[in-house]
N, C-alpha and C positions, 0 to 999 in steps of 0.2 A: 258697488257704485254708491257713492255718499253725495247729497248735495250739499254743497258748504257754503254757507252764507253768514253775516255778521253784522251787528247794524252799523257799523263804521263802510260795509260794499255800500254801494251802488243802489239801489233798488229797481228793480229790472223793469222795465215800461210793458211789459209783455208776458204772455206764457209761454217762461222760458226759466230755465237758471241763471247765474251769474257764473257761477263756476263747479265744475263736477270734479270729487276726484274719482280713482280707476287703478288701482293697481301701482300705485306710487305713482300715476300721472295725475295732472293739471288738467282738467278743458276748460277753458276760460270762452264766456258769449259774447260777442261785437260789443268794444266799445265804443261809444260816440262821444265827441268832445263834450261833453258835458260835466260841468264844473254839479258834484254831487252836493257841496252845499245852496248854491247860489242857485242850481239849474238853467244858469249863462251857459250861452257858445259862442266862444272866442268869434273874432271877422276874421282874422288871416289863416290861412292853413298852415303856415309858423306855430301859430299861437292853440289852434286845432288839435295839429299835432303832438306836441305836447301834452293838452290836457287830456286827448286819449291814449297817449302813453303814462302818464301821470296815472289815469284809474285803471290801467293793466299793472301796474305795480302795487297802487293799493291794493286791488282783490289778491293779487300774487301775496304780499305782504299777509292781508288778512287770515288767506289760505294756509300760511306755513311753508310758503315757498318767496322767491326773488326774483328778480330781471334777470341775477346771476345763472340762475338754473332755467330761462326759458330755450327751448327747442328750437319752437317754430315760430313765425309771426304772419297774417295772413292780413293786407292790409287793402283795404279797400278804399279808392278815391276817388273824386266826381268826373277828375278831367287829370289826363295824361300829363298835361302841362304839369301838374304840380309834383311828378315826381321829384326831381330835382332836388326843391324845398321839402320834400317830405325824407328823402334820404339824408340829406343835412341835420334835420331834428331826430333822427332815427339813430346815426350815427353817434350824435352829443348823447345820446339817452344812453346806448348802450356802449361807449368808449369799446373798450379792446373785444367787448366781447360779441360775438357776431352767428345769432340762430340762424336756422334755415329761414327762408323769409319768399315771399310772392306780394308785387305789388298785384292788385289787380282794378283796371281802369273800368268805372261801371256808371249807369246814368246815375240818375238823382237818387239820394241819399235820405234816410230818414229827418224829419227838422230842418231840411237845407242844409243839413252839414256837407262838409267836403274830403271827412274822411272818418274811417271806421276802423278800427285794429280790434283783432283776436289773436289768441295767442294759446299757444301748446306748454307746458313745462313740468318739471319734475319737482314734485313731492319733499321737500327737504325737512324728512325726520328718522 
């Protein structure tokens, strides 16, 4: 087990990692929309969405892996309602290509945010 980190991730708000590798996999920890230079959180879940698919690509990037090679994605949001929009921006991020995936509807979220992505993937070296 390796922890891999870089100053271009994230910096993790907690005692945690940002991403582990394991055997030629990825674990990547909850992203939250949070914009790593600014440490702004978009208002719309559009806009949410996005920036925490945007820092599961960068860590994946940093790590030596892609969106290309993710598995799974485990996506956590405040209220039911916004599935909908949240698969719309899911779908743009990952065009043709489509992991296992669980939304899953849960109360309140760290910061007010309204949604959180983690994600599984493979090792690309």
């Amino acid at each position: 087990m390796k922890v891999i980190t870089t100053p271009n991730m994230p910096k993790s708000n907690g005692h945690y990692s940002q991403c582990i590798a394991h055997n030629g996999v990825l674990y990547l920890s909850g992203q939250l929309p949070i914009n790593p230079l600014t440490k702004l959180i978009p208002e719309s879940i559009e806009d949410q969405a996005d920036q925490a698919l945007q820092n599961v690509e960068l860590i994946l990037i940093e790590a030596g892996s892609s969106k290309e090679l993710v598995l799974q994605m485990r996506i956590y949001i405040s209220d039911i309602a916004l599935w909908d929009k949240v698969n719309e921006r899911y779908s743009l991020f990952f065009k043709a290509h489509k992991p296992v995936r669980s939304i899953i509807p849960t109360r309140d979220l760290h910061f007010g945010c309204l949604i959180e992505i983690e994600a599984t993937a493979i090792l690309n070296n």
